[in-house]
C-alpha positions as CSV (number, residue, x, y, z in Angstrom):
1,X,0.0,0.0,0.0
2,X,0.7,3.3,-0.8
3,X,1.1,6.1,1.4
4,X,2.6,10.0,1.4
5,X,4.8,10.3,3.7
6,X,5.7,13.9,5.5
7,X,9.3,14.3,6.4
8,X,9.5,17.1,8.8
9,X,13.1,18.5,10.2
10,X,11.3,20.0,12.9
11,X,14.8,20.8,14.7
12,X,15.5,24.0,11.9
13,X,14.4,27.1,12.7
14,X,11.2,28.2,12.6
15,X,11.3,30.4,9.1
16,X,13.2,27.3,7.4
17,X,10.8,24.5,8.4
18,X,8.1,25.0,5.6
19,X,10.8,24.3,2.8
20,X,12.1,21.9,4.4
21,X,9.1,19.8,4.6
22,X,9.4,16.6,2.2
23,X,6.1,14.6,0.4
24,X,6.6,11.2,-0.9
25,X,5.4,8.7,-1.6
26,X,6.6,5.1,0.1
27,X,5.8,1.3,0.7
28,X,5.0,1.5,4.1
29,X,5.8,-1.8,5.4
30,X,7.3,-3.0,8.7
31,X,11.1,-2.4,7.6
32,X,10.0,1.1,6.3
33,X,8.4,2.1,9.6
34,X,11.3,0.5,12.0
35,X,13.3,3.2,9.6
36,X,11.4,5.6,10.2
37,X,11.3,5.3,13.9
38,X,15.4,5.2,13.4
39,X,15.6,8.3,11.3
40,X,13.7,10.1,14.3
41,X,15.9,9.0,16.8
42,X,18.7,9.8,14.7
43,X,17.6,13.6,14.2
44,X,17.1,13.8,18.0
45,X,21.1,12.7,18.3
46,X,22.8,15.3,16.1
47,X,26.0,14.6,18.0
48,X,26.3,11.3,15.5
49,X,26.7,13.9,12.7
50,X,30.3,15.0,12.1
51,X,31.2,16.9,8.6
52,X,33.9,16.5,7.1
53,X,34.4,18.7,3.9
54,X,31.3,20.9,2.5
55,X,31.1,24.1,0.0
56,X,28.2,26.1,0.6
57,X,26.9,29.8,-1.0
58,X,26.9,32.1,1.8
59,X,24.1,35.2,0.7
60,X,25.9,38.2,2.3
61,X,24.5,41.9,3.2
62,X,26.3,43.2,0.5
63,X,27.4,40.0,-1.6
64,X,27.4,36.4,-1.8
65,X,30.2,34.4,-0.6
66,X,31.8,31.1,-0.9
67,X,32.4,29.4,2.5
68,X,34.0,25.9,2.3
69,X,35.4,23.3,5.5
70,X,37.9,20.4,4.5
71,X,39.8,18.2,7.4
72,X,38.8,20.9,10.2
73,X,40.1,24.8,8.3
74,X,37.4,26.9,6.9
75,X,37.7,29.0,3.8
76,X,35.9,32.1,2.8
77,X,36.4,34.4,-0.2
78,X,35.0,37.6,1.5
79,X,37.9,39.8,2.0
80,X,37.6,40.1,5.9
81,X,38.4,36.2,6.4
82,X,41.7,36.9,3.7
83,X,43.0,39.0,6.3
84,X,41.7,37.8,10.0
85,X,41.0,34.0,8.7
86,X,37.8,34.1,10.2
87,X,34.6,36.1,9.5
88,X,31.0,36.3,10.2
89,X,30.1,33.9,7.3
90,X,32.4,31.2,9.0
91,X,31.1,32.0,12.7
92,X,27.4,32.0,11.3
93,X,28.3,28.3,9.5
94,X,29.7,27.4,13.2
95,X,26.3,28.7,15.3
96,X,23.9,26.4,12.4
97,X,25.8,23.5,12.4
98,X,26.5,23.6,16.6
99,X,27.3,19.9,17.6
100,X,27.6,18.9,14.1
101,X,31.1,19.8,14.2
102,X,34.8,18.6,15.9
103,X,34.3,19.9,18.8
104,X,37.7,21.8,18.8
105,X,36.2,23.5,15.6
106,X,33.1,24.6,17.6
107,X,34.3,27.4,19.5
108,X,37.6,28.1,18.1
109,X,36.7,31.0,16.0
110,X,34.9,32.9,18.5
111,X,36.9,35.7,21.0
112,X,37.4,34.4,24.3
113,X,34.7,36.5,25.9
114,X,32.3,35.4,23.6
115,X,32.6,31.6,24.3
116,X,32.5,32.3,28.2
């Protein structure tokens, strides 16, 4: 039997969450519905999440940016991170993706008076 299934991040925020939301259409059977199950329990856990390497856009106030991570460095092309090595693109990347990341990585970027 057929059914339409709504996938539902619920943990983005709130203005994210309607474009998030996912329709389709799946065998439910036992296995599909014990994955199911898994894939909520999972989403609850982000801590089993690590990234390793992405490239994202980044859609600046005044221009859009390319912000990459590979094997724990970040990289952005607006010209505050070529100087500093660290920007608000990057710091912005670090707040979404929280536990997501090496935890070394999480707060590294931030000043000192920021993270206490």
């Amino acid at each position: 039997m057929l059914w339409r299934l709504f996938v539902f991040y619920s943990n983005l925020p709130a203005p994210y969450r309607a474009k998030h939301i996912l329709y389709e259409e799946v065998d439910m059977d036992s296995g599909m519905i014990g994955k199911i199950e898994k894939s909520k329990r999972y989403a609850e856990e982000p801590d089993r999440i690590r990234f390793e390497q992405f490239h994202v856009s980044f859609r600046g106030s005044h221009a859009s940016h390319s912000v990459s991570y590979n094997d724990g460095a970040w990289h952005c092309t607006c010209h505050y991170f070529a100087t500093r090595g660290v920007c608000s693109h990057t710091m912005a990347m670090e707040r979404v993706l929280g536990v997501m990341l090496p935890m070394d990585l999480a707060t590294a970027t931030e000043p000192a008076a920021a993270v206490a």
